[in-house]
N, C-alpha and C positions, 0 to 999 in steps of 0.2 A: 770730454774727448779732446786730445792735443789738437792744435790746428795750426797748419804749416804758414809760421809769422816771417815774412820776408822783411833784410834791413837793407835800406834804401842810404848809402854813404852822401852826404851834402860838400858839394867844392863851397860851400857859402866861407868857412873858416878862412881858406884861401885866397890869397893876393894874386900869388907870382903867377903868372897862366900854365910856365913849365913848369912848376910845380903841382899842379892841378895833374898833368899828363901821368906823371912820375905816381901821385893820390892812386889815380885810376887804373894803373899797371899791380900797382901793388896790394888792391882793394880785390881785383878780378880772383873768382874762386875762394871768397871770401864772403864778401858783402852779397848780396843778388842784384843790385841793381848803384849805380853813381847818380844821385840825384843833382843834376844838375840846373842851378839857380840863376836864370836870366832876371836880370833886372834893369829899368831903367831909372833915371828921374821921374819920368811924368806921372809913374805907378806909386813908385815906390822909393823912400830916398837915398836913392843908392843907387850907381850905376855898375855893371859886372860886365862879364866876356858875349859873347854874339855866335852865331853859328859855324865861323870858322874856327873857334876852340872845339865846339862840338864834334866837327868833322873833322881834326885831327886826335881830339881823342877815341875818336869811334876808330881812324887808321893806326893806332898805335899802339890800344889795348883791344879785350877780347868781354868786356868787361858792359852789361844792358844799361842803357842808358834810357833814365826816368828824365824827361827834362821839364823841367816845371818855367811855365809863363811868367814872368812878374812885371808887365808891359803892358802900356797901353798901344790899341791900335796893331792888336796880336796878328788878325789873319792876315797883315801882310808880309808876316816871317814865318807864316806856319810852312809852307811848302818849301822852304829853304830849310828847316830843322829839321823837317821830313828828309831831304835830300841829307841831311848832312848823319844821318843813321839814328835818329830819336828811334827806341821801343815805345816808350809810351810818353804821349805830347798832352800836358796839362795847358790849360787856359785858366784864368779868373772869370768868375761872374761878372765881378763887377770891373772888367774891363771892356762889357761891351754895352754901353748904352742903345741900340737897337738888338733887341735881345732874340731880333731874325739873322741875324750876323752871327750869334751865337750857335743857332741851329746847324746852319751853312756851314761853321767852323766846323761843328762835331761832327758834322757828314762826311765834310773833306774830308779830314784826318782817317773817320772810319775805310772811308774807302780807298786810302792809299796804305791798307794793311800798315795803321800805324794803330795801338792803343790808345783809344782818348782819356785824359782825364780831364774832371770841371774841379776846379777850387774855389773856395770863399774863406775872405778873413774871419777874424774873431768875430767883430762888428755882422754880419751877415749870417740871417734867420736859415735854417735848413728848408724851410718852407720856401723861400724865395726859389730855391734853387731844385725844387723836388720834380717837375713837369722833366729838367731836360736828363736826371740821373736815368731813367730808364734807357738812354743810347748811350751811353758812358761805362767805358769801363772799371774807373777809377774813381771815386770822390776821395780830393784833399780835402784834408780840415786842417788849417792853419791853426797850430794852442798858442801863435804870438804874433804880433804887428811883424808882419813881412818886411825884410831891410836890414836885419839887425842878425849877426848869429850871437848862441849864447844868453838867450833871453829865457824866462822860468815860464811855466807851461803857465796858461789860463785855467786856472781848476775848471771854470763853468765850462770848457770845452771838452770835457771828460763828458760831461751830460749831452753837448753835442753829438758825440761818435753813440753815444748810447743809442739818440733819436733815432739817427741816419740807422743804425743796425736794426729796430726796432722794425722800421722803414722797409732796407731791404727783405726783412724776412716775413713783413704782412704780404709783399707785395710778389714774393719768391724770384727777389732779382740776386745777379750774381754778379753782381761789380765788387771790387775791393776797396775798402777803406783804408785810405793812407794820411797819415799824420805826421806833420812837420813841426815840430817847435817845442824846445824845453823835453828832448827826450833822452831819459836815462834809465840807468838800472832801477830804479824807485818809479818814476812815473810807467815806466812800459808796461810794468806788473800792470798796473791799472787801467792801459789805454788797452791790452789786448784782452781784458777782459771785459770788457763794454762792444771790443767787436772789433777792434783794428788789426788787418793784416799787412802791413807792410809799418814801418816804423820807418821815418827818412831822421836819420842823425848827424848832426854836423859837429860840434862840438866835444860829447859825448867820445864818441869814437876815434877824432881827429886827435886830441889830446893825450888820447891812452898811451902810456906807455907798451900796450903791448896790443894793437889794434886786432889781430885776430880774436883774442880774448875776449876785449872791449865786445866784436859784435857777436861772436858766441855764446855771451851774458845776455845779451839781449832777447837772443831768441832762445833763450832756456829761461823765460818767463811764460813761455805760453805753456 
């Protein structure tokens, strides 16, 4: 049975921050959602844009906006990303060492009718992270070291998204599996048939010569 594969656009390719605006304008009614990639040094090595990119591309396009964490010391920008129009606000696992800080994130979030999602890099077991998927609506699975666009998927992270699907459907949970890194026409075949519904693409799509196509290819794998 088909199953409706949502593509999640990445600003990771992107420099200019106006150019990120101009991305997101011209992505809307296209893509389903603009994955947008905060990063800092302390997470991850790479620093990128902050909540006030966020909040004028949420005033400028029409366009849902996935914003993914990539930051240590997350809860104290979550309620500014919320403010600033996130759909759906991803955290990392392992950005919170008291992992009741965790919980408390995903509550916040939940309850200011924002989507949560929790992510984990390559390096981190789906087990570490199974207790808090059940309030979550969203697991990323990272298939490359975070910080880099343009990087080739982690095969063994194919077998990740299998677990987690395995996972959801012992368990009859209804959170979506979203996957970031090394996605293309070749790999997506493969990633939605293990279980993933949303595909985040950065490079992939950014580079096409013909960006609608590019993610209409994509979602004509499922």
């Amino acid at each position: 049975m088909k199953r409706n594969v949502d593509v999640s656009v990445s600003t990771d390719p992107i420099n200019d921050f106006q150019n990120i605006i101009e991305y997101a304008k011209q992505m809307q009614g296209i893509a389903d959602f603009l994955h947008c990639d905060i990063m800092n040094e302390n997470f991850v090595p790479k620093n990128s844009f902050d909540y006030n990119l966020v909040k004028n591309i949420n005033r400028n396009s029409l366009i849902m906006l996935d914003v993914h964490l990539m930051v240590d010391e997350p809860s104290v920008d979550i309620p500014k990303y919320i403010e600033a129009g996130a759909n759906i606000l991803t955290v990392h696992y392992e950005a919170f060492e008291n992992k009741q800080d965790l919980v408390n994130a995903i509550n916040f979030i939940k309850e200011n009718d924002t989507l949560v999602g929790i992510s984990l890099k390559p390096n981190t077991q789906f087990k570490e992270i199974r207790s808090f998927v059940f309030n979550c609506d969203v697991v990323l699975v990272m298939g490359v070291e975070p910080g880099a666009s343009g990087q080739a998927l982690i095969p063994e992270m194919i077998d990740k998204v299998k677990e987690i699907d395995e996972f959801r459907t012992s368990n009859n949970l209804k959170f979506k599996i979203e996957f970031d890194g090394g996605v293309n026409v070749t790999t997506a075949k493969k990633l939605i048939e293990n279980g993933v519904d949303i595909l985040v693409s950065g490079s992939y799509v950014y580079n096409s010569k013909n960006r609608k196509n590019a993610v209409a290819t994509l979602k004509a794998q499922d």
